[in-house]
C-alpha positions in Angstrom: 107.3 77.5 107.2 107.6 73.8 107.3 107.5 71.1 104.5 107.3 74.1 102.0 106.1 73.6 98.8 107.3 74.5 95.8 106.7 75.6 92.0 109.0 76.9 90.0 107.5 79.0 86.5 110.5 78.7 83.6 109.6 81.5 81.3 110.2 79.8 78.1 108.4 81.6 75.3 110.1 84.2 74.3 111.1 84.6 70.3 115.1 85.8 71.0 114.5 88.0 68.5 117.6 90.1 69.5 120.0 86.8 69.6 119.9 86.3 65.7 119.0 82.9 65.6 116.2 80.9 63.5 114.8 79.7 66.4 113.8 80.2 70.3 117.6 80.8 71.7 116.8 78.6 74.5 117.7 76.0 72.1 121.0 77.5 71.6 123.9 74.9 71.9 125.5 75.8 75.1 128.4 73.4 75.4 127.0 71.1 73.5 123.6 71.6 75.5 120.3 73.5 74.9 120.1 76.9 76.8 116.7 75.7 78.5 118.9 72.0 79.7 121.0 73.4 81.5 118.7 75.4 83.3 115.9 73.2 83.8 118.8 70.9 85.2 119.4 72.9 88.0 116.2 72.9 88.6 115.4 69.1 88.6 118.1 69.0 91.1 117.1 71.5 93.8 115.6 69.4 96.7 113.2 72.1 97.7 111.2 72.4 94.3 108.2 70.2 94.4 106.9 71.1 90.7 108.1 72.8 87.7 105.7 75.1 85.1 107.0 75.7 81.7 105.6 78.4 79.9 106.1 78.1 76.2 105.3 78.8 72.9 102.7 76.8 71.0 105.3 76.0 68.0 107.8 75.3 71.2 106.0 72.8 72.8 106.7 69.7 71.0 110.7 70.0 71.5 110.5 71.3 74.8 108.4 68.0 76.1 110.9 66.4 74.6 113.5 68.0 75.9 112.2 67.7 79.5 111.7 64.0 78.9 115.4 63.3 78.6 116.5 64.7 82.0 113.6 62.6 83.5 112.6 64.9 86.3 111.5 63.5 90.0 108.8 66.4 89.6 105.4 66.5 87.7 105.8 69.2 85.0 102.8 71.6 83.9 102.9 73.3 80.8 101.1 76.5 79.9 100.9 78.7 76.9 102.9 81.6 76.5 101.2 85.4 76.4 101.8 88.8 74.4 104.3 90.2 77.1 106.4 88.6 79.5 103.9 89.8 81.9 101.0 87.6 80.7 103.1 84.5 80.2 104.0 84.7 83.8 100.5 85.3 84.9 99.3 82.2 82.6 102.2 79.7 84.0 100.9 81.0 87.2 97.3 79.6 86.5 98.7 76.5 85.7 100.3 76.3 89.2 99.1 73.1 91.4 96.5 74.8 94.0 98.6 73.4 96.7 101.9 74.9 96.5 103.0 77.3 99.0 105.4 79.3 97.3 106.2 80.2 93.4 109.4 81.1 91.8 109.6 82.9 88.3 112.7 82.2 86.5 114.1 82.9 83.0 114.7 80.2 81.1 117.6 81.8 79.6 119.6 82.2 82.6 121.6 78.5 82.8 123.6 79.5 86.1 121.0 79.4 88.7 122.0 76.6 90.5 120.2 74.3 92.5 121.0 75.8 95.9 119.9 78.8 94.2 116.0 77.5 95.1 116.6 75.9 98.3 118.2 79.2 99.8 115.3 81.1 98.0 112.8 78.9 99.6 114.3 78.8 103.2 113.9 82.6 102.7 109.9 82.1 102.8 110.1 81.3 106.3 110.5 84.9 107.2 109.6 87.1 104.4 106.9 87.5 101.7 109.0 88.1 98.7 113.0 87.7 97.9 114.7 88.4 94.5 119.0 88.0 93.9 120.2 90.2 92.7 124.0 92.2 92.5 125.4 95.7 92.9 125.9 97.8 89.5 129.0 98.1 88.7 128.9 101.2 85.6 127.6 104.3 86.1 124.3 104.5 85.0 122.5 108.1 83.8 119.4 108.7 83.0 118.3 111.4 80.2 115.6 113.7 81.3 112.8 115.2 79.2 114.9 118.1 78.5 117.7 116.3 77.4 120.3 116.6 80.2 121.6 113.3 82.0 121.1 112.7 85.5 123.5 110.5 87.2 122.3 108.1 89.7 123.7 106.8 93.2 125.3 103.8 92.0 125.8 102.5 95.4 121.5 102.0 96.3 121.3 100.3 92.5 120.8 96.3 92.0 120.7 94.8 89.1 117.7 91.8 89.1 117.7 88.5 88.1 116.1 85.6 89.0 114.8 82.8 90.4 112.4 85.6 91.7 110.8 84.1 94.9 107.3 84.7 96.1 104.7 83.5 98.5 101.9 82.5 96.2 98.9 84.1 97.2 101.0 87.4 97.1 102.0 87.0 93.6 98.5 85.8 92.3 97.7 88.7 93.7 100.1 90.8 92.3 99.4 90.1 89.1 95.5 90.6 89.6 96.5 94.0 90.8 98.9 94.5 88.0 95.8 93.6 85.3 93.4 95.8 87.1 95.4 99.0 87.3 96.6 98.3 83.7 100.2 98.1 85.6 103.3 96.6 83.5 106.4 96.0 84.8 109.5 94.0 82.9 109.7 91.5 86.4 107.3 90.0 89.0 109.1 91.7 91.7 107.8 95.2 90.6 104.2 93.7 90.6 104.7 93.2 94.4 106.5 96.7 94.7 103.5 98.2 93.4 101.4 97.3 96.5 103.7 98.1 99.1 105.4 94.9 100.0 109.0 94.6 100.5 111.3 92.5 98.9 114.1 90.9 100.0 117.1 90.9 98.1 119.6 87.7 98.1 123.5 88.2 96.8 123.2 86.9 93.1 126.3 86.2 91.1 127.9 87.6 87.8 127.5 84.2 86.7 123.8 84.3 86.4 123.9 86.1 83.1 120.9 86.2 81.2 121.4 85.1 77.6 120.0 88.3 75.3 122.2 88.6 72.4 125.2 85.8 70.9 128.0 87.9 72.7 126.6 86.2 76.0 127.3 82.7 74.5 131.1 83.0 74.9 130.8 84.6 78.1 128.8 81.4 80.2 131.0 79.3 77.8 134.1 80.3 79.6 132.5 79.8 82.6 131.5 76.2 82.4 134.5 74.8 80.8 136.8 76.3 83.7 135.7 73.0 85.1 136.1 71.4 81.5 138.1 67.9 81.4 139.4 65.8 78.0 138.7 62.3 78.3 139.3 59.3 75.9 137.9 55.8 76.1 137.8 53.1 73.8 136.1 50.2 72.7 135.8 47.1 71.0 133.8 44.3 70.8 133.1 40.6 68.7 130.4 38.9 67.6 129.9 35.4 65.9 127.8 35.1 62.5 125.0 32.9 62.5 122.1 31.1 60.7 118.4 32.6 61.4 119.7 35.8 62.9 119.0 39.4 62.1 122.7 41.2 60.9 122.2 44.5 62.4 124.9 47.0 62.0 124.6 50.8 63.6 120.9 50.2 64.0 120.2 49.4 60.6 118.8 45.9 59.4 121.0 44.6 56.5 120.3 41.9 54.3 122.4 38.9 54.9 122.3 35.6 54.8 123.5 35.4 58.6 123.5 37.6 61.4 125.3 38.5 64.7 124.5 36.3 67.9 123.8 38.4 71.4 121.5 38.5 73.6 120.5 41.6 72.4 120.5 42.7 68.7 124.4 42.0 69.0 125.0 45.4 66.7 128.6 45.0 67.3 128.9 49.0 66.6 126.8 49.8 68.9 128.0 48.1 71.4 131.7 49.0 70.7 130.8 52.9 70.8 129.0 52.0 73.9 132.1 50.8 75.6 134.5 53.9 74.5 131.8 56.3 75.8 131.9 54.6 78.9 135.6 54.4 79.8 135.4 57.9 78.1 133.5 58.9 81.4 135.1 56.9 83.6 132.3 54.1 84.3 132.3 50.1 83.9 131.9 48.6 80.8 128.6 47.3 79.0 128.1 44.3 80.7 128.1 46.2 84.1 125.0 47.8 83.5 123.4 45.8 80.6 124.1 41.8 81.4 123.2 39.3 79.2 121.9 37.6 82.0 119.1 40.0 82.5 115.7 38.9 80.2 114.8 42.5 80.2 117.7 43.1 77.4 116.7 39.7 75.4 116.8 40.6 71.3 116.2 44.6 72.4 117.8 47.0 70.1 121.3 48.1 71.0 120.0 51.7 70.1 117.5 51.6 72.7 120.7 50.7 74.9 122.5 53.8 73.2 120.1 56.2 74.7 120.5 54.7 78.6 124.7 55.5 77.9 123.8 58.8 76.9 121.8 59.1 80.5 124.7 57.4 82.1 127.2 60.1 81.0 125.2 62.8 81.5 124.6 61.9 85.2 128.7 61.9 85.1 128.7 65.6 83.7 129.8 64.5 80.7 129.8 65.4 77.5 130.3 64.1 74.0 132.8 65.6 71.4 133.1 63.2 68.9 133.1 59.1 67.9 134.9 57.0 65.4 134.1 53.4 64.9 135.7 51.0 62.2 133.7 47.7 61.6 136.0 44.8 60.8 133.7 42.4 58.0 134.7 40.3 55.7 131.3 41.3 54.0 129.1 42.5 53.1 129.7 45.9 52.2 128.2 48.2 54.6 129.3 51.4 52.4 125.6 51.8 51.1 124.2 52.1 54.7 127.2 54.2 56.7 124.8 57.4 56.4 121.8 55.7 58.0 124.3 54.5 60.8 125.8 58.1 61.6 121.8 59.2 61.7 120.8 56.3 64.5 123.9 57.1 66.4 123.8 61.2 66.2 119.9 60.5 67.1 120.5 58.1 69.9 123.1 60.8 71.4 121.7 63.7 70.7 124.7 64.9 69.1 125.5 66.7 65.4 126.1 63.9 63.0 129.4 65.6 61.8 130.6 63.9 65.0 130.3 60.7 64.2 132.4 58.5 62.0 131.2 55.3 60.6 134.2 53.3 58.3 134.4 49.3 57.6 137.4 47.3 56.6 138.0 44.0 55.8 141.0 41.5 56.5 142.1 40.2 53.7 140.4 37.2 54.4 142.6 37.0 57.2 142.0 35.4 60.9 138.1 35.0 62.1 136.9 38.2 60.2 138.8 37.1 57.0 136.9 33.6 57.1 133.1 34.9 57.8 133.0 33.5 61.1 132.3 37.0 62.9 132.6 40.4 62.9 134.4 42.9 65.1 134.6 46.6 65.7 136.3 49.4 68.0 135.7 52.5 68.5 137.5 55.9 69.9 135.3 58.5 72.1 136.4 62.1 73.5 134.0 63.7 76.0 134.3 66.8 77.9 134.4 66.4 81.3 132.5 69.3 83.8 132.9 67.8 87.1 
C-alpha cells in the first residue's frame, strides 16, 4: 500500500474511576506532564499518521483542546464525543474519521509508551495484512474458574496480552463495529470485533513498557521508566533595564503604578526576561536575544509573557522539563511585595507549571550603584530542569 493514510482514534473519555483521582487520569501528572501529553506526543511525531481523532468527554473537552494546542500538531485533529462503553466511544471517534483515510488505529489514551515508530511499523504492516495488534507473551499463570468452581489452568505459552495502537484497515473496522452493533456483540478491544468475523490478526512484539495506566500503583512504575533517561540541569540568568519617562513599569507580567518604566523593545519585564535566560541555558540553548532580537518589529512593545510561552515550547522540543525557578528583582523601589502573588500566577501560567515552583523575592541596594540611584532595575534568576534526552 503506497502513500498510506492514516488516522489514529485516542480513546480519551474514560472517568478513571479505579485510579482515585478527582478527575479524568489522563490528566495525571506524569513527570511533570499530563498522561494524555505524553501520548499524544508520540503521536504528533510518527511520520506515518496523517490525522488524529480524540474521543472525549463533554466536561473534557475544553482542557483537552487546550492541551492539544500546546504541542501544536502538523495534523488536523477531529474530536468526537465519548459513548457508554468503550465500545461506543470507539465506534463514534470512528465516525468522525476523515472519509479518506486508508487505515485507523485505536489507541488508549492512557498508555504514554507507544512511541512514534510504534505507528509507522503498524502502518507498514497494512501493506500485507488486514488487521495487526502488539501485543506480549504472559508471563503469570493465568486460571480460570469454571461454573462449578474448580480452576482450569491455561497454556500460558499460546496467551498474549493486548495493547495498543490496535491497527486496522478502515473499511474492515467500520465494519466490524457494524457487525458488533447488529449482533449485540461486545468485546473490551477492537481486535475482537474483527475476530468475530473471521479475520486474522496479526500480532506485532509490544513492550512491557507500554503499560496501560489503570490504578496510581502504575504511576511509579512508567515514572522509573522515563527518568532512566532523566538529566539535572541548571542555568542562570540575569538581565538590566534602564527606568524611563512615559513607559509602562511591568514587573512579572503585572502593570505597576510608577512614575517611570523599563525601556525594551518589548515590555522590558526585566523578570521575565531574566527567568527566560536561566531556562534557556538550563536546556542548553542560546540566550534571549538568539531567538527573540530586538531587531525584529514582530517583538516591538509585546508582552514578555507572551515570550514566556515560546521558551516553554523551546524546551519542550529539547525534552526538557521544568523543576523549579527563583528570581530576585533588584529595585530601588517601589515595593513590589503587594504584587509577588500575581507574578508567581503569570509565570506558573506561562509555564504550565505548579506555582509552588516558582519564587518571586525583590531587594534593594541600599541606595547603592545604578539600582541604588533609580536609574534601572536588574534581576537574575536560577532554573533546574530535568533533562530526558
Amino acid at each position: 500500500m503506497k502513500c498510506v493514510k492514516v488516522s489514529v482514534i485516542v480513546v480519551a473519555a474514560g472517568t478513571g474511576s479505579r485510579f482515585g483521582y478527582e478527575r479524568n487520569k489522563l490528566f495525571y501528572p506524569l513527570c511533570g506532564e499530563p498522561v494524555l501529553t505524553h501520548t499524544l506526543r508520540h503521536i504528533f511525531a510518527a511520520r506515518s499518521v496523517s490525522e488524529v481523532v480524540i474521543v472525549h468527554s463533554r466536561i473534557d473537552e475544553k482542557e483537552i483542546r487546550r492541551l492539544v494546542d500546546d504541542l501544536h500538531p502538523i495534523q488536523p485533529v477531529r474530536y468526537a464525543l465519548g459513548g457508554a462503553e468503550r465500545e461506543d466511544s470507539v465506534y463514534n471517534g470512528l465516525m468522525a474519521v476523515s472519509r479518506d483515510m486508508d487505515v485507523v488505529m485505536v489507541h488508549d489514551g492512557a498508555r504514554p509508551f507507544a512511541g512514534p515508530d510504534w505507528y509507522d511499523q503498524g502502518a507498514a504492516m497494512m501493506e500485507t495484512a488486514k488487521a495487526a495488534i502488539y501485543g506480549i507473551p504472559l508471563k503469570d499463570t493465568v486460571k480460570v474458574r469454571g461454573d462449578d468452581g474448580r480452576l482450569h489452568t491455561l497454556n500460558r505459552s499460546r496467551l498474549v496480552a493486548a495493547q495498543t495502537p490496535q491497527i486496522f484497515h478502515r473499511d474492515l473496522l467500520v465494519e466490524a463495529h457494524e457487525h458488533a452493533r447488529a449482533e449485540g456483540i461486545q468485546a473490551t478491544d477492537d481486535a475482537s470485533l474483527v475476530e468475530a468475523m473471521g479475520v486474522p490478526v496479526v500480532i506485532l512484539e509490544g513492550s512491557e513498557k507500554n503499560r496501560k495506566v489503570t490504578t496510581r500503583d502504575d504511576i511509579p512504575i512508567l515514572s522509573l521508566y522515563m527518568k532512566g533517561r532523566e538529566v539535572q540541569r541548571i542555568g542562570t540568568g540575569y538581565d538590566v533595564h534602564r527606568l524611563k519617562e512615559g513607559r509602562r513599569l511591568v514587573l512579572g507580567g503585572v502593570e505597576i503604578p510608577f512614575e517611570r518604566g523599563l525601556d525594551g523593545h518589548s515590555d522590558a519585564d526585566v523578570v521575565i526576561h531574566a527567568i527566560m535566560d536561566a531556562l534557556l541555558g538550563a536546556a542548553g540553548l542560546r540566550d534571549i536575544g538568539t531567538y527573540f532580537p530586538d531587531t525584529d518589529q514582530a517583538f516591538k512593545d509585546i508582552s514578555s509573557l507572551v515570550l514566556l510561552e515560546k521558551v516553554r515550547h523551546l524546551l519542550r522540543e529539547k525534552c526538557c522539563r521544568i523543576v523549579n525557578l527563583d528570581v530576585t528583582l533588584l529595585a530601588q523601589r517601589p515595593k513590589i511585595k503587594p504584587y509577588v502573588p500575581q507574578m508567581i500566577a503569570n509565570i506558573a501560567e506561562a509555564l504550565r507549571i505548579p506555582k509552588a515552583a516558582v519564587s518571586v523575592k525583590a531587594t534593594t541596594t541600599e541606595k547603592l550603584g545604578f539600582v541604588g540611584r533609580e536609574e534601572g532595575m536588574a534581576a537574575q534568576a536560577a532554573a533546574m530542569v530535568l533533562s530526558y534526552q
